[in-house]
C-alpha positions in Angstrom: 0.0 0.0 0.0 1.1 3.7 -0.7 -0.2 6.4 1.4 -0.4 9.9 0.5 -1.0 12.5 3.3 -2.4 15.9 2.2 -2.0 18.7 4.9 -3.9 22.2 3.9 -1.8 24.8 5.5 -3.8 28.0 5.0 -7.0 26.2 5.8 -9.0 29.4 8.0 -7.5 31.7 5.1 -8.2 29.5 1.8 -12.0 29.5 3.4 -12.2 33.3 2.9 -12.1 35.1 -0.7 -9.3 36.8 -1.5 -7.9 37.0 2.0 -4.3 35.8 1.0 -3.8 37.4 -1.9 -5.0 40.5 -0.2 -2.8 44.0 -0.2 -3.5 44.6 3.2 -2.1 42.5 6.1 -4.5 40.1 7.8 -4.5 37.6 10.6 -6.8 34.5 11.4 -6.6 34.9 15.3 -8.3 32.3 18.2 -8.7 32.2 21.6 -6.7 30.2 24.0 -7.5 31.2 27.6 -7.2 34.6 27.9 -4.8 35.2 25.2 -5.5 35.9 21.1 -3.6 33.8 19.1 -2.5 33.7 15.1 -3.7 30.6 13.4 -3.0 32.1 9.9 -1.7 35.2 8.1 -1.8 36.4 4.6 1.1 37.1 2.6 1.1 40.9 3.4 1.0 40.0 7.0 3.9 37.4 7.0 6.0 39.6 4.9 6.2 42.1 8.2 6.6 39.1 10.4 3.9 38.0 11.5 3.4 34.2 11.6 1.5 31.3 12.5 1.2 30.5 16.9 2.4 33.9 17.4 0.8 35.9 20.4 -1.5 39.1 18.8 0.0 41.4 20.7 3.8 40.4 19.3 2.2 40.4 15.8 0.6 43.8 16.0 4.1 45.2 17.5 5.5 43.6 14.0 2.6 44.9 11.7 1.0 48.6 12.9 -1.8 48.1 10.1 -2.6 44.1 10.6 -5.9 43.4 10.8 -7.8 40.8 12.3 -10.9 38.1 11.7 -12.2 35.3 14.3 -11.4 31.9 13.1 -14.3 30.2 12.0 -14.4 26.9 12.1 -17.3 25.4 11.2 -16.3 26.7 7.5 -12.9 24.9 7.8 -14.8 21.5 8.8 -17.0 22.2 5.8 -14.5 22.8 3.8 -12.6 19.4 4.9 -15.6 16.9 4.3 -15.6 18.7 0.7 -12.1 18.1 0.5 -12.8 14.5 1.5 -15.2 13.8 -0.6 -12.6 14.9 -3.4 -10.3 12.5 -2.6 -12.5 10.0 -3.1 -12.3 10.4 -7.2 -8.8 9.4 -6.5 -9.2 6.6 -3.8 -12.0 4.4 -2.4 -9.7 4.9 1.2 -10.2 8.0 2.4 -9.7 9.6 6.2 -9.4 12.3 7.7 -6.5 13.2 10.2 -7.2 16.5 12.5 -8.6 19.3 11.5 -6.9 20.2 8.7 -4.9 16.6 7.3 -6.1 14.1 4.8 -4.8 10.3 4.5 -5.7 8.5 0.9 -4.3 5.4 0.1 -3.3 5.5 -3.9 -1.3 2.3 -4.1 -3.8 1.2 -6.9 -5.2 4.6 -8.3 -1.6 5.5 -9.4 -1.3 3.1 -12.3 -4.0 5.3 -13.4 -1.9 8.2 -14.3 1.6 6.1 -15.0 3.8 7.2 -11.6 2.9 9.2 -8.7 4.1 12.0 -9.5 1.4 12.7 -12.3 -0.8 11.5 -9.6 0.6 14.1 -7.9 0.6 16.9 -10.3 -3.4 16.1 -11.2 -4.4 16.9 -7.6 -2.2 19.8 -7.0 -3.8 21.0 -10.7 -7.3 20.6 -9.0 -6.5 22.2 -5.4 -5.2 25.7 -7.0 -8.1 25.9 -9.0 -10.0 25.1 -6.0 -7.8 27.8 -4.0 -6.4 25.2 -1.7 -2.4 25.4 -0.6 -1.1 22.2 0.9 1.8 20.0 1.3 1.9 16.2 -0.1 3.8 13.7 1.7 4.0 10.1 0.3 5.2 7.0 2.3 4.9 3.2 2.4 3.0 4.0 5.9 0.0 6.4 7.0 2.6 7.9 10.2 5.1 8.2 8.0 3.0 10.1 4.9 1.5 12.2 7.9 5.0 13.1 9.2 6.4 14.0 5.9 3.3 16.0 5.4 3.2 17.8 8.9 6.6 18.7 9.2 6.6 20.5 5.3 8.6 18.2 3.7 7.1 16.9 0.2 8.7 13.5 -0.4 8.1 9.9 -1.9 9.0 7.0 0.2 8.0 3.7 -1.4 10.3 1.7 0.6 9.2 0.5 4.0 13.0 0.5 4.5 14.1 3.4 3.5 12.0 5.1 6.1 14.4 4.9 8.9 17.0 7.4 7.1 14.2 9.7 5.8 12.8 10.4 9.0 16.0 10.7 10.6 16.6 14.2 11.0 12.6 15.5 10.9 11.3 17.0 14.5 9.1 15.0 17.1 6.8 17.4 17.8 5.6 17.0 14.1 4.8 13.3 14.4 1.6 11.6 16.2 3.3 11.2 19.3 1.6 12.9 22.5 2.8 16.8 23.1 3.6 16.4 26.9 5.6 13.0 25.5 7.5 15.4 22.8 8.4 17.6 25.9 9.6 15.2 28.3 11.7 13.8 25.5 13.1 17.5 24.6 13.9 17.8 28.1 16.4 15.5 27.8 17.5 16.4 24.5 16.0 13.9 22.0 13.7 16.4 19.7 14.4 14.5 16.0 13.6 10.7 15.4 16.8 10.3 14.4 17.9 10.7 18.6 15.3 8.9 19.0 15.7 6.1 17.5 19.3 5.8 18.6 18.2 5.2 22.7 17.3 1.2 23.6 14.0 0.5 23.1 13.2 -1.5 26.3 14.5 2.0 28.3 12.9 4.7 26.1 9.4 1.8 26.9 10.2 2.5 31.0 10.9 6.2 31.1 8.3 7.5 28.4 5.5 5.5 28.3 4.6 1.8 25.6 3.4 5.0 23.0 6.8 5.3 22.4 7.8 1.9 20.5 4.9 1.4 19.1 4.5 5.0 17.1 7.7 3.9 15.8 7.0 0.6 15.2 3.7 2.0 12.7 5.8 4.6 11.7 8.8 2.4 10.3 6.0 -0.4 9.0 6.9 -2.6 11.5 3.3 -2.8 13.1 0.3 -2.3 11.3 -1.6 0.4 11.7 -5.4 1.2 11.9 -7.0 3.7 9.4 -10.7 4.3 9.8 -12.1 5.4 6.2 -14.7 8.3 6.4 -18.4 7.6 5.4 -20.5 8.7 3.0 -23.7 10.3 3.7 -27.1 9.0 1.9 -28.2 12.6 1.4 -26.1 16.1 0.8 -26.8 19.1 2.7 -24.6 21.4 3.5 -24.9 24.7 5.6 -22.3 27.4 5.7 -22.3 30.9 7.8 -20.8 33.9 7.5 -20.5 37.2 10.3 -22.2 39.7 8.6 -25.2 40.3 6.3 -24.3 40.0 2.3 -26.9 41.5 0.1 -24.8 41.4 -3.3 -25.6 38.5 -5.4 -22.1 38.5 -6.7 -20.7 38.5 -3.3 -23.0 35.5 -2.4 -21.0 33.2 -5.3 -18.6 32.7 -3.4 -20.3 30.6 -0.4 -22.4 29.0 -3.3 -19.6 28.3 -5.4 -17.9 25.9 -2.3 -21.4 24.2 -1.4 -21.8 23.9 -5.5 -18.4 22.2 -5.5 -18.8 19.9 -2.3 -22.4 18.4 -3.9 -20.3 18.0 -7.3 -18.1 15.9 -4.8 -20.5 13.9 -3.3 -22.6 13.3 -6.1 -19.0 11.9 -8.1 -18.1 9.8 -4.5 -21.8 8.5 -4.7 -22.5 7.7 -8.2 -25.5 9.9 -8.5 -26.3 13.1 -10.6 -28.5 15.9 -9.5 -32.4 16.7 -10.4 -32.8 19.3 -8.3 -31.2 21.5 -5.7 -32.5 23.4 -2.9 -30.7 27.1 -1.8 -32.1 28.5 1.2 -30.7 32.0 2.1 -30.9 32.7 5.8 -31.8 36.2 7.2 -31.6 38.0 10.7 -35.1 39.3 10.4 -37.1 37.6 7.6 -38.0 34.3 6.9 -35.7 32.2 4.8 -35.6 32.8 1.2 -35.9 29.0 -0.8 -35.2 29.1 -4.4 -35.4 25.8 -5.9 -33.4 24.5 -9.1 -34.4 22.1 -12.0 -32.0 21.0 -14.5 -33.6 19.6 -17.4 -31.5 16.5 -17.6 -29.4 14.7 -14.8 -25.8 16.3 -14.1 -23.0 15.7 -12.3 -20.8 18.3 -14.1 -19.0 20.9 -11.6 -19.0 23.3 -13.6 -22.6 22.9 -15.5 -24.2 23.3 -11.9 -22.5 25.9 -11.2 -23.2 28.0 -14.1 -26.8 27.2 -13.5 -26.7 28.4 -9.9 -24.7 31.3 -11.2 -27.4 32.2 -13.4 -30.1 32.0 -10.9 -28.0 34.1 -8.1 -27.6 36.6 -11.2 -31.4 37.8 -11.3 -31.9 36.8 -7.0 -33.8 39.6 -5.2 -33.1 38.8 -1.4 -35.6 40.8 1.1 -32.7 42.0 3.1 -28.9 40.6 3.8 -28.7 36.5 4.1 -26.0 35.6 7.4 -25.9 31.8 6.0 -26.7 29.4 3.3 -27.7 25.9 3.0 -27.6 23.6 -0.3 -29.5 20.5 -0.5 -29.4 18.0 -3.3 -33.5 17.4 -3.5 -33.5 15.3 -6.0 -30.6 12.3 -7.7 -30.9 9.2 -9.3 -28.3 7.4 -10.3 -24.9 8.3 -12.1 -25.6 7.5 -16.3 -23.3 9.0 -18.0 -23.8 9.4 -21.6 -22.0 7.6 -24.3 -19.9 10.1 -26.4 -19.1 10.1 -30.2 -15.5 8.3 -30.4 -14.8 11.9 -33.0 -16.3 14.9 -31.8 -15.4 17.5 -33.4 -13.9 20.6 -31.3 -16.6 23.2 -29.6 -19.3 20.4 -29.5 -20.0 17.6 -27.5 -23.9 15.6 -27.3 -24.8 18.2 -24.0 -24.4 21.4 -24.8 -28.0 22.0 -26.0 -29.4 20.7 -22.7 -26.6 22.4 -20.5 -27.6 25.8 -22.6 -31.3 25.2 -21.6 -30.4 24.8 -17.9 -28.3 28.2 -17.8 -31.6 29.7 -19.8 -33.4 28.5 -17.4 -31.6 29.8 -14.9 -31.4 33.6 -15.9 -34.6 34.0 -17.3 -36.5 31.8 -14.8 -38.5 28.2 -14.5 -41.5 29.4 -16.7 -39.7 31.0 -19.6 -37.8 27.8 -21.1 -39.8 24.5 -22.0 -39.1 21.2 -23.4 -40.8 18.8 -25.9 -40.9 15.4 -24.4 -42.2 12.3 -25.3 -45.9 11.3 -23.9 -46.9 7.8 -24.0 -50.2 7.8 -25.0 -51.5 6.0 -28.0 -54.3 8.6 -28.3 -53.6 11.4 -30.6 -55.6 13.9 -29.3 -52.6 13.2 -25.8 -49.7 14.4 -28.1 -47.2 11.7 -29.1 -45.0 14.9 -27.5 -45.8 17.6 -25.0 -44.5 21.1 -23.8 -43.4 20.9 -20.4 -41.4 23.2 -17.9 -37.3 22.6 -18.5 -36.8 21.7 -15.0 -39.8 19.4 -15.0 -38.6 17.5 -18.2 -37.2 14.7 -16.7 -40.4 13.7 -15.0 -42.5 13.6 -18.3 -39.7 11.3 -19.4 -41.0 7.3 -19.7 -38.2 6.0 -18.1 -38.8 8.4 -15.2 -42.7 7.6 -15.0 -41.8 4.0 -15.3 -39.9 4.4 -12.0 -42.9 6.5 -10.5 -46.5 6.3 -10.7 -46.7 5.4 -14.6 -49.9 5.3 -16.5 -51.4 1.7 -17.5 -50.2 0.1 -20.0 -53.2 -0.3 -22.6 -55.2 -3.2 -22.8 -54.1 -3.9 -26.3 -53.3 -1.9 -29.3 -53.0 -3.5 -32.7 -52.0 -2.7 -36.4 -54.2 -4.6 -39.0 -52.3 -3.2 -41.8 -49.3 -4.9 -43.2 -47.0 -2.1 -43.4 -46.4 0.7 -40.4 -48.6 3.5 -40.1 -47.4 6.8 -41.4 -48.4 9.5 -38.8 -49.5 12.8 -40.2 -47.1 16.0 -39.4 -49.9 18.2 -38.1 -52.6 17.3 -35.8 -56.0 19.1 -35.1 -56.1 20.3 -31.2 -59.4 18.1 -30.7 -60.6 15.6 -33.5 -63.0 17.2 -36.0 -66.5 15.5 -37.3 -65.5 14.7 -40.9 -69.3 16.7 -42.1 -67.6 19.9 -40.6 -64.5 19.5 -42.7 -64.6 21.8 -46.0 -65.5 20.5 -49.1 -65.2 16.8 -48.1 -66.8 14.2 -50.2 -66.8 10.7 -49.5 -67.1 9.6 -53.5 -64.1 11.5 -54.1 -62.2 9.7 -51.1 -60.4 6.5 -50.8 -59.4 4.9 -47.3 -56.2 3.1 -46.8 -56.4 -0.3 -44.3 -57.0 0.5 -41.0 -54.8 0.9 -37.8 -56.7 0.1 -34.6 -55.9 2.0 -31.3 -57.6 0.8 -27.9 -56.4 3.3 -24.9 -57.5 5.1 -22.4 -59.4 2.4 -19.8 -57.6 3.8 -16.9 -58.7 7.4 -17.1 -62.2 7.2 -17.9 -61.0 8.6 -21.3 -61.3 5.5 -23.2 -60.8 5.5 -26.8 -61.8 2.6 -29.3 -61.1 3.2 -33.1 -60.0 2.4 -36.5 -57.1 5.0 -37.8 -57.2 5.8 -42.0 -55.3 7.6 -44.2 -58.3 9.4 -46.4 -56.9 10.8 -49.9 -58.8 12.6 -52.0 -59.0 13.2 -55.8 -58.1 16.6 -55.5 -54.8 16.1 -53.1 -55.8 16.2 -50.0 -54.6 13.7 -47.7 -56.3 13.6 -44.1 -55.7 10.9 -40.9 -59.2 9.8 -40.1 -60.7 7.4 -37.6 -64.3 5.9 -36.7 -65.2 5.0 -33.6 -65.9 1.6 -32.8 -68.3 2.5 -30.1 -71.7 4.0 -30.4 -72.1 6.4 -32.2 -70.4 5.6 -34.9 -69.2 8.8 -36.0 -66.1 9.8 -38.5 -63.8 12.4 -37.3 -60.9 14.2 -38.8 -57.4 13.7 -36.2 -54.5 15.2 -38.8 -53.7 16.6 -41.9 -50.9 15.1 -43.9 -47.8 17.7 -45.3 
């Protein structure tokens, strides 16, 4: 096994638009007792000094202008499980480590990109464009992957044996071992595992405690070690605060964008696509404001759901400033990804058209796009297609009735001619009593053999008839039928091109 360690270093930063890259100096600060300490700075802020476990008061004597922000971390843990649920596109072993460490084991999952280090390079590709900063460490054991990991160092151990040397000269305190154990072993001057490992094992057992030997037993592979993988939720829901009321719609993209791209996680960890997802904006003195979001076709595309939720947050009118939001997935089914054209040629590809609709949809609202779909209903006068709302398209769908409450199926419907029926282009919105239609005269028609259609028990709409194609001697070409049931009347259904 090969285990790949993932430590996010600017975790209470990353969670925060902008805030490293920001010209002005800023620090992540926490409690501890009655002192304010630094959890994180921004590059302005460390340029001047000021760095991570640093009293506030010694980093405002570095930086007159720093500025400061409450960690908040119920946005790092949410930012974690969507991290997590990342990792699992690259490995069905996934765990979390901490607050802000993640352990995947890619022993397998790397002969999918040739070596690890394209493994590598695909994950850092998709944590920058995520706005993540970590450090990778990779190691024949999960301590070992962790150390590497913890104490900054990027590396690739494959060998169980060559752990010994590459751990040598790395720091206790940045291993699994218990602080107070890290202190009483500084206090006699062991702080690296290369010291360490130097003292007799049954005596470092006595003084410090069995945790000892056995942290470097898992850590050298010479013990196994227990990893508990993280579950999966059945459901997604996510809910993410902020401190202060945000009324811009553009500002709000940014919490939606990282609940947009943890569903896009779970829905890829769980083999499901979205339906339809829930928003609802939370407000200090109204009632929450619930928008709810179709797509037209099932997606598990990042980026399609968020350009649809983009959309919608474009042309959002909130009653006042939302203080948190929570995305629900309301609707999945499962994961069927769509066979593609082996040559497709560039700018196209056989989704566009729907993913288009959704974004309409979207910007312009849930009543101002519809779909044709496919109604199955032998009668006529039904629509062998019918408009529908985009985002309610997938439910007119037979496959998607077929898995609800579908209609009957007929009690039989039969063809008596010998060839198959050639449906007319244009049909009449209700069927027409042939005396009604202009200038029709039955010695100047001629019927073709009939088609016989028997539907409609289940609704009290029942329909019994024989189906014609009526041409006449001056051109005209009609779809006819005659009921079977009393009366027996003629009546015009279509008209033929």
């Amino acid at each position: 096994m090969l285990w790949l360690a993932l430590q996010f270093t600017r975790l209470a930063l990353d969670t925060r638009p902008g805030a490293e890259s920001h010209s002005e100096p800023l620090a992540i600060v926490e409690a501890q007792g009655a002192r304010r300490i630094v959890v994180a700075a921004n590059a302005a802020a460390r340029a001047q000094g000021v760095r991570t476990g640093q009293v506030l008061a010694a980093a405002q004597a570095l930086c007159a202008g720093l500025k400061t922000e409450l960690r908040r971390r119920q946005d790092e843990d949410a930012a974690m499980q969507s991290l997590a649920l990342w990792a699992l596109g690259y490995s069905s072993l996934v765990a979390r480590h901490g607050e802000d460490m993640l352990l995947v084991e890619i022993g397998a999952s790397r002969l999918l990109f040739g070596n690890e280090r394209r493994l590598l390079q695909a994950i850092a590709l998709d944590l920058e464009g995520d706005g993540y900063a970590c450090v990778a460490g990779l190691a024949a054991t999960p301590s070992a992957a962790r150390l590497f990991a913890a104490a900054g160092v990027s590396r690739i151990v494959r060998d169980a044996a060559a752990l010994r040397e590459q751990v040598a000269h790395l720091e206790l305190v940045h291993g699994d071992l218990p602080r107070e154990t890290c202190e009483a072993l500084a206090a006699v001057g062991v702080r690296s595992y290369g010291a360490l490992l130097k003292l007799p094992r049954a005596e470092v057992a006595r003084r410090f405690g069995q945790v000892v030997p056995d942290h470097l037993d898992a850590l050298l592979g010479r013990r196994a070690e227990v990893v508990v993988p993280m579950r999966i939720s059945t459901r997604f829901r996510q809910h993410l605060e902020w401190p202060y009321a945000i009324n811009s719609s553009t500002a709000l993209l940014f919490p939606a964008r990282r609940l947009v791209v943890a569903a896009a996680h779970w829905l890829v960890a769980c083999q499901q696509s979205a339906l339809r997802l829930r928003m609802g904006f939370a407000h200090e003195d109204h009632v929450d404001t619930v928008i709810d979001i179709g797509l037209g076709q099932a997606s598990a595309d990042r980026d399609h759901l968020l350009a649809v939720v983009r959309a919608r947050l474009e042309r959002l009118t909130l009653p006042q400033g939302s203080t948190a939001l929570t995305l629900e997935l309301s609707e999945t089914q499962a994961l069927n990804a769509p066979s593609r054209d082996l040559f497709v040629r560039h700018g196209e590809a056989p989704e566009d058209a729907t993913q288009l609709l959704d974004r309409l949809q979207g910007r312009l609202g849930d009543g101002a796009i519809e779909r044709f779909v496919l109604n199955a209903d032998h009668r006529p006068e039904r629509g062998a297609v019918a408009p529908t709302p985009a985002s309610d398209a997938h439910l007119a769908s037979p496959r998607h009735r077929s898995r609800q409450s579908a209609a009957p199926t007929p009690r039989r419907t039969g063809h008596v001619a010998m060839v198959p029926p050639q449906r007319p282009m244009f049909l009449l919105p209700q069927p027409t009593p042939i005396e009604q239609w202009p200038s029709f005269d039955w010695r100047r028609a001629r019927l073709s053999l009939p088609e016989r259609i028997e539907s409609g028990w289940w609704d009290d709409a029942d329909a019994t008839r024989d189906y014609y194609r009526l041409d006449q001697s001056d051109g005209a070409r009609l779809w006819v039928f005659r009921n079977r049931q009393a009366p027996h009347d003629w009546f015009v259904q279509g008209v033929y091109a």
